[in-house]
N, C-alpha and C positions, 0 to 999 in steps of 0.2 A: 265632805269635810266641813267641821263647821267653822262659822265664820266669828263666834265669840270669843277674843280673848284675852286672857286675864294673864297678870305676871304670875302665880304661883303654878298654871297648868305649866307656863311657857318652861318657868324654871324646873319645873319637874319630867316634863319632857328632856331639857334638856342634860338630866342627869347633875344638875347643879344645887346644892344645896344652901338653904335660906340663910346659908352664915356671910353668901359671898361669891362674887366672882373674879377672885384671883387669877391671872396669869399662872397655867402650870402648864405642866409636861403634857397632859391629856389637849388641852388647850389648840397642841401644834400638830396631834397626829404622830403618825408612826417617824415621821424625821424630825421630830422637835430638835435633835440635839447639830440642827444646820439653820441657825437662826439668817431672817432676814434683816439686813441693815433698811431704818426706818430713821428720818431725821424726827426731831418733836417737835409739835406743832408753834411750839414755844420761839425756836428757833426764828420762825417770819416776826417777831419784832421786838425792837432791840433798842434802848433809851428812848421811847418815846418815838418812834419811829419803825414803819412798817418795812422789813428788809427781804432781802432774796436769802436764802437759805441755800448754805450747800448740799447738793443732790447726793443721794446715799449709795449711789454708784457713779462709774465713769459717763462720758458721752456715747460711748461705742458697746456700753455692756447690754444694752440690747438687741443688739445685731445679731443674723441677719434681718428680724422682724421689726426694730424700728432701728431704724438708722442712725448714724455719729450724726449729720446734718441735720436732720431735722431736729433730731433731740438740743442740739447746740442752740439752732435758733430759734426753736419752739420754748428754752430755758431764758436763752440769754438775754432776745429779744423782743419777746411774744410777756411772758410770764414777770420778766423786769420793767416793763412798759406799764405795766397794770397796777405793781408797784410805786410807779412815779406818778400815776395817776392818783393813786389814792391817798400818796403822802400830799401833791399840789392841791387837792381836790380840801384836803382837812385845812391846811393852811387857809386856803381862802376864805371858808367857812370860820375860820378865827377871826379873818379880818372882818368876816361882815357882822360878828358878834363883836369884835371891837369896835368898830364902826358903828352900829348899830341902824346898818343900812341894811335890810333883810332882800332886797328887789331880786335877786340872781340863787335866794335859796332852794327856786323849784331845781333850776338846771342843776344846780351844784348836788342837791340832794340824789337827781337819779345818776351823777357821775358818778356820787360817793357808792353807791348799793352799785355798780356796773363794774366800776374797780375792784370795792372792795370784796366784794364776791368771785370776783377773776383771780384775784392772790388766795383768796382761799380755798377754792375749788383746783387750784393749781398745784398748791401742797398737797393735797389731799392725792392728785393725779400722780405727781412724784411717786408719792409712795404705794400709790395702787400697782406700781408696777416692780418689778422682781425679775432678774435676770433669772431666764426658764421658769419663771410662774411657779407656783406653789399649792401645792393641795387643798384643798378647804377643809379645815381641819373636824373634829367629829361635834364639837359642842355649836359651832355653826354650821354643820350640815343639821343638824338636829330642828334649830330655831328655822333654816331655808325650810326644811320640811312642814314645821306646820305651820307656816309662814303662807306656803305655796303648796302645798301638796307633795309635793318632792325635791329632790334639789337639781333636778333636767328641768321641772316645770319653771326654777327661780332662774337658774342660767339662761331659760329659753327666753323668759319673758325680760331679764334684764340685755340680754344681745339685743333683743328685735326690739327693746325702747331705744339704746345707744344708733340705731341704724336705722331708725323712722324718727328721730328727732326733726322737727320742721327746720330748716335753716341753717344757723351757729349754735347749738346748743352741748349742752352734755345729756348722760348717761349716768342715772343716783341709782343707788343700793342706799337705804337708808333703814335706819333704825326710829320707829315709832315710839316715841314713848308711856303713850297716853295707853292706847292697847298693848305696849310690850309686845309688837310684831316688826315684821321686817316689812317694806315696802317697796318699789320698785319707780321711782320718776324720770322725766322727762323733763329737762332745764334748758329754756331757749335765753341764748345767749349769755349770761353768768347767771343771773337772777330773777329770772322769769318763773310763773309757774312753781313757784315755790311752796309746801307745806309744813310753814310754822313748826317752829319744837322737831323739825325731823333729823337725824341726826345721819349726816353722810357717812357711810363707810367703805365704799369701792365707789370710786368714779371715775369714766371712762369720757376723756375730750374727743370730741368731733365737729369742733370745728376745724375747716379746712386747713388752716395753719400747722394742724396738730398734725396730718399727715399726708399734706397734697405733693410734697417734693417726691416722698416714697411712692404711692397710690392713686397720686394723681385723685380723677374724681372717685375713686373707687371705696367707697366710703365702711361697705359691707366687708372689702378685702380689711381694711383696717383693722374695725373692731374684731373679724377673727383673729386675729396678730394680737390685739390687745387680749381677747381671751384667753391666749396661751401666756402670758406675761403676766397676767392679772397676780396680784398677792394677797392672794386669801387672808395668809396668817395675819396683815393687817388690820383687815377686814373685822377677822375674829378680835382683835388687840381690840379697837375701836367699839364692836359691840361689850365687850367685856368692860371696859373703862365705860360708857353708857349706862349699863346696868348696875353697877356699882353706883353711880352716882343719882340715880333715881331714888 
């Protein structure tokens, strides 16, 4: 396979034509017409202020693969916590700019990037997931393929990053923008390990919070439960609003 690429091969592989890439019916696959409820990213903040977003299903509509409890407190608790960190975390940062005492900007700066990457990897996780999971529709099967060589090769290689993450980390599906490919990372703890300009589109939590009450240390059991949950159509949504905006 080769390894050069360019957006006009990507787009023409993907059957997609240089006027655009709209959201349509081809878009969803053969069940477009059973949309998934997705909140907008918009929603996490609100006057000036980083906020919890309502989840775009119940606490229980993952069940039996992820549970009411965990989901509750991996929401309510885990994902709201990250949000208070990062609103305290800015405020401070006000004071030492109005102050114009700078001493505490190292700590405060890596709180800011720990938080704030925690609320937004956690939106991003919400919506990765879909009561019964969802197909991966054909215009993103297309890009996994010559992404990866096929799309068992993109699944395979993104499960066994979410499940050899070192520590607290996640599990990225991400969109490149620079080569117009898809990527696959490994994020230790919110913001580690990061590559610039990548644009997240399925991301799977493993840190233990996210599913130690169900799975205990069972990390591998997890992420297959996340596989079958996973919301491709997102996925696709995500890269398509990316490439449009390139």
């Amino acid at each position: 396979m080769e390894t050069t690429f360019s957006r006009r091969r990507l787009l023409k592989l993907a059957g997609i034509t240089a006027g655009g890439l709209g959201v349509s019916s081809n878009l969803f696959g053969s069940d477009a017409n059973t949309p998934v409820k997705a909140f907008p990213l918009s929603s996490a903040f609100k006057d000036g202020r980083y906020v919890l977003p309502p989840l775009p299903y119940g606490f229980d509509a993952m069940e039996p693969l992820y549970d009411r409890k965990t989901v509750e407190i991996h929401y309510s608790r885990h994902h709201a916590g990250y949000i208070k960190g990062l609103n305290s975390t800015l405020d401070e940062l006000d004071a030492c700019c109005r102050s114009r005492d700078f001493g505490l900007v190292k700590s405060l700066l890596n709180a800011l990037s720990f938080h704030g990457s925690g609320h937004i990897l956690h939106c991003l996780f919400w919506n990765s997931l879909c009561p019964g999971g969802s197909a991966i529709p054909d215009d993103l099967s297309r890009y996994l393929t010559v992404s990866f060589g096929s799309v068992e090769s993109a699944v395979g290689e993104f499960t066994a990053a979410c499940k050899t993450v070192e520590g607290s980390g996640w599990g990225i599906l991400g969109y490149e923008p620079l080569s117009s490919r898809l990527l696959v990372l490994q994020c230790e703890k919110h913001q580690n390990l990061t590559f610039w300009g990548v644009v997240p589109l399925l991301v799977c939590d493993v840190w233990e919070h996210a599913y130690y009450l169900q799975y205990s240390s069972d990390r591998s059991a997890w992420v297959e439960s996340f596989m079958k949950l996973a919301n491709w159509r997102f996925a696709a949504d995500r890269l398509s609003e990316s490439m449009r905006r390139r």
